[in-house]
C-alpha positions in Angstrom: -37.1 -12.6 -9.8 -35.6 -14.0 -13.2 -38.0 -15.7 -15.8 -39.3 -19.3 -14.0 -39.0 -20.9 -17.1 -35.3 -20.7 -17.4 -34.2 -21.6 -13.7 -36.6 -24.9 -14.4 -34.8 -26.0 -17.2 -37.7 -24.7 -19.7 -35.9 -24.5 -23.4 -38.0 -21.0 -24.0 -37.3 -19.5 -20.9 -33.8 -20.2 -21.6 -33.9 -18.8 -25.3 -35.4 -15.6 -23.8 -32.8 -15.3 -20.9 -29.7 -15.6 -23.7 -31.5 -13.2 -25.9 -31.8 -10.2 -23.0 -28.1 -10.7 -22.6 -26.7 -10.9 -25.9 -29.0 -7.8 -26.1 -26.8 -6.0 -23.6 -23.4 -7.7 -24.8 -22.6 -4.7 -27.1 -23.2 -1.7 -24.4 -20.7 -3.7 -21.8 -18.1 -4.0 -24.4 -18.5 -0.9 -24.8 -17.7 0.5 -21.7 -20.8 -0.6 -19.4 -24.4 -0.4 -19.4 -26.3 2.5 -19.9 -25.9 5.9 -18.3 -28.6 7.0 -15.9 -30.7 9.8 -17.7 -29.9 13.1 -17.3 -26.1 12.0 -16.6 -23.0 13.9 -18.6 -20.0 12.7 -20.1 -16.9 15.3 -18.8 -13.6 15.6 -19.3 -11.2 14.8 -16.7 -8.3 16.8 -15.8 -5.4 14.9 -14.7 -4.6 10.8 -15.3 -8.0 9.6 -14.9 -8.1 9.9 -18.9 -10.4 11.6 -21.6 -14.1 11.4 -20.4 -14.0 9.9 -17.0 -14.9 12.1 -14.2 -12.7 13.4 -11.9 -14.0 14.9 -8.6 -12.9 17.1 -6.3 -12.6 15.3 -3.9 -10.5 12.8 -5.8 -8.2 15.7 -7.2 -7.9 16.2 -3.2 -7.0 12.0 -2.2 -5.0 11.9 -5.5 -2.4 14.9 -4.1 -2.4 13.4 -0.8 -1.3 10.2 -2.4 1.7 12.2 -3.6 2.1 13.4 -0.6 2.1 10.1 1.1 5.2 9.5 -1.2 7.6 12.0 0.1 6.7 10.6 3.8 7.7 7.6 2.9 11.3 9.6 1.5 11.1 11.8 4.7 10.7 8.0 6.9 13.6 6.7 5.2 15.7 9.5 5.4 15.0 9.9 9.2 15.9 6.5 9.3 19.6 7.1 7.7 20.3 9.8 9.9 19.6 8.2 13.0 22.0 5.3 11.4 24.9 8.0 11.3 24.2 7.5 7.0 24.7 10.3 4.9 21.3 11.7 2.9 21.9 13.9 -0.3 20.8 17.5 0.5 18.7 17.6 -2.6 16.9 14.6 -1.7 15.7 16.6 0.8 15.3 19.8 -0.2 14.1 18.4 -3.7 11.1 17.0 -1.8 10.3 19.3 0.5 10.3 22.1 -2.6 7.4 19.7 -3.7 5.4 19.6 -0.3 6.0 23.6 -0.3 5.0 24.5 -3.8 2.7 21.6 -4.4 1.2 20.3 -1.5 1.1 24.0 0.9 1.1 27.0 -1.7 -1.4 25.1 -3.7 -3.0 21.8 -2.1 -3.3 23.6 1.1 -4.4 26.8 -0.2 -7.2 24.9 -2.1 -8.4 23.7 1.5 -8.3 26.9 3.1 -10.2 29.1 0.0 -12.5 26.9 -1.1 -13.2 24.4 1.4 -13.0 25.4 5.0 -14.9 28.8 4.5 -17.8 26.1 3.3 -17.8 24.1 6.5 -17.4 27.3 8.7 -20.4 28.9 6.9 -22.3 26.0 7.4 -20.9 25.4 10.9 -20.1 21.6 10.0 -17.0 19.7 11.4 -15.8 23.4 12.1 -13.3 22.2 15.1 -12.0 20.1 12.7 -11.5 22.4 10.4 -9.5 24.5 13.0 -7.0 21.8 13.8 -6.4 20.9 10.5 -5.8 25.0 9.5 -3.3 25.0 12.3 -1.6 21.7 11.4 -1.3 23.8 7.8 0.4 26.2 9.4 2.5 23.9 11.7 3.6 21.9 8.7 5.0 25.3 6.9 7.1 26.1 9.8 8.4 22.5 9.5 9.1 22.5 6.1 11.4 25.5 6.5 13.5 23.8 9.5 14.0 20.7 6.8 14.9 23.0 3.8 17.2 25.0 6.6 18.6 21.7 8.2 18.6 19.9 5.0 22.1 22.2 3.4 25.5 20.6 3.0 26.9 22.4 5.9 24.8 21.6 8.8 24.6 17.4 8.2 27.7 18.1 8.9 27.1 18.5 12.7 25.4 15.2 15.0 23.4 17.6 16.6 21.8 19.1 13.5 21.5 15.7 12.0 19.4 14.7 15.1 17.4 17.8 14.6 17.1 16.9 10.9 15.4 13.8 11.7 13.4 14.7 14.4 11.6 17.6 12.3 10.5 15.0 9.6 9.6 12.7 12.2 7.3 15.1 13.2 6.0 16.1 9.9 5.2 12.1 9.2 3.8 12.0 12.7 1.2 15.0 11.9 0.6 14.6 8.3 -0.5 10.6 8.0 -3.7 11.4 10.8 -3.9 14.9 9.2 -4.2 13.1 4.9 -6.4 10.3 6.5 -8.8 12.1 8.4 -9.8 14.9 5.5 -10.2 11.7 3.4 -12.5 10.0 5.4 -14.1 12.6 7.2 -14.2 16.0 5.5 -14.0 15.7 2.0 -17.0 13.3 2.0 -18.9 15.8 3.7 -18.6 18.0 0.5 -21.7 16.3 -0.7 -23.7 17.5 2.8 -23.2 21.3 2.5 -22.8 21.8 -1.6 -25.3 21.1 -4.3 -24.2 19.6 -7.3 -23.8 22.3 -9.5 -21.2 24.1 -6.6 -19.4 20.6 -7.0 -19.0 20.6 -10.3 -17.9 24.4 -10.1 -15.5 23.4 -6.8 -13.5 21.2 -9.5 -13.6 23.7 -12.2 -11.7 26.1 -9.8 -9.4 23.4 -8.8 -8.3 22.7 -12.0 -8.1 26.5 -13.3 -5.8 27.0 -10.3 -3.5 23.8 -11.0 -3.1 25.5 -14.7 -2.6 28.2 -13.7 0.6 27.6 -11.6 1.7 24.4 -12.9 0.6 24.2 -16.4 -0.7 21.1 -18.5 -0.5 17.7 -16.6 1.1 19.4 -13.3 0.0 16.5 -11.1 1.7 13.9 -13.4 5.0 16.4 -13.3 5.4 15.8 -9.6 4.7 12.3 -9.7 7.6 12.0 -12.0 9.7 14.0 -9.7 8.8 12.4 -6.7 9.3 8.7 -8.5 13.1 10.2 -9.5 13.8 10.6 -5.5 12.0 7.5 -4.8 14.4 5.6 -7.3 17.9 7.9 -6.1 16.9 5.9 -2.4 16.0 2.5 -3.8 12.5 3.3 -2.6 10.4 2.9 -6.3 10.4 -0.9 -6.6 6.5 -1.7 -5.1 7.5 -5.3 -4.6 10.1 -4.8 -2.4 7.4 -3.6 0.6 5.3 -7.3 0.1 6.7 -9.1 3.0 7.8 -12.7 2.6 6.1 -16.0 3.3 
């Protein structure tokens, strides 16, 4: 409960209640209130900025937010070859080069060292961990039908067109339920089968590993290369997906 003085319309109550405040006025324009004891300031790897924290977990949502992206390329691109429309090739191939070197060779492979032997050892969520292992391997297989399909020479061809879109129809169809349900289900229960010190360690290896094949700021790199094939479809503008009325 507040001071009584103050919510009776007491002058001194008041004073005290303004004083407190102005008290804490400095620390929030600061950048908040206090940090528990005990807590550390670290530096983040990626956009978050200089001395936020960035969790694994959140590395993990952030990539799947890129990925998200190139569905939304591989949805419209589907969508022009069903129209009889003509897709660049390297619209395509550029993005699924992403999803292979970004998203399987290293998102992926992320999941399946560091994060699935966890659950497995522990015997949590361990049929979901299977699914989602073979829906990794499943999306590989797709990824080198659209890189295949995806050349000058066989858009040429209705069939292979049909075959085109089909294959990232089926990539979209498995990968949104596949994103969502590590985000919800699996990556929060990091927190049930680690301590915090193998956290903190689980995003030290994450970021070693993005430096290690991608160099400084290799998440913001393939942001910018996916928001180049978003803008070569018309796809960039945010606004244009707000519906009317």
């Amino acid at each position: 409960m507040g001071d009584p003085g103050f919510f009776s319309g007491d002058r001194t109550g008041r004073r005290r209640f303004l004083q407190a405040l102005a008290s804490t006025t400095p620390l929030v324009l600061a950048g908040g209130f206090p940090r528990p004891m005990g807590a550390q300031d670290k530096t983040s790897r990626g956009p978050a900025g200089p001395g936020e924290d960035v969790s694994p977990a959140e590395d993990l949502m952030r990539e799947h937010g890129l990925l998200r992206r190139i569905l939304l390329i591989y949805s419209e691109s589907a969508r022009r070859l069903e129209a009889g429309q003509d897709v660049p090739p390297e619209v395509l191939t550029g993005s699924a080069g992403i999803i292979r070197s970004f998203i399987e060779d290293y998102h992926e492979k992320l999941e399946e060292d560091f994060l699935f032997p966890r659950f497995r050892r522990a015997k949590r969520l361990v049929d979901l961990v299977d699914v989602l292992q073979e829906q990794h391997r499943a999306g590989r297989r797709l990824t080198e039908a659209i890189i295949r399909l995806a050349a000058p020479r066989p858009q040429e061809k209705p069939d292979d067109r049909r075959s085109l879109a089909g294959t990232l129809r089926q990539f979209i169809r498995m990968y949104e339920p596949h994103a969502a349900r590590e985000d919800t289900v699996l990556f929060p229960a990091l927190h049930e089968i680690m301590t915090a010190a193998e956290y903190d360690r689980l995003g030290d290896d994450f970021e070693g590993k993005e430096h290690e094949l991608f160099g400084a700021e290799g998440f913001e790199k393939m942001v910018d290369r996916v928001a180049a094939v978003e803008k070569s479809l018309g796809l960039y503008d945010l606004g244009q997906y707000t519906p009317e009325g």
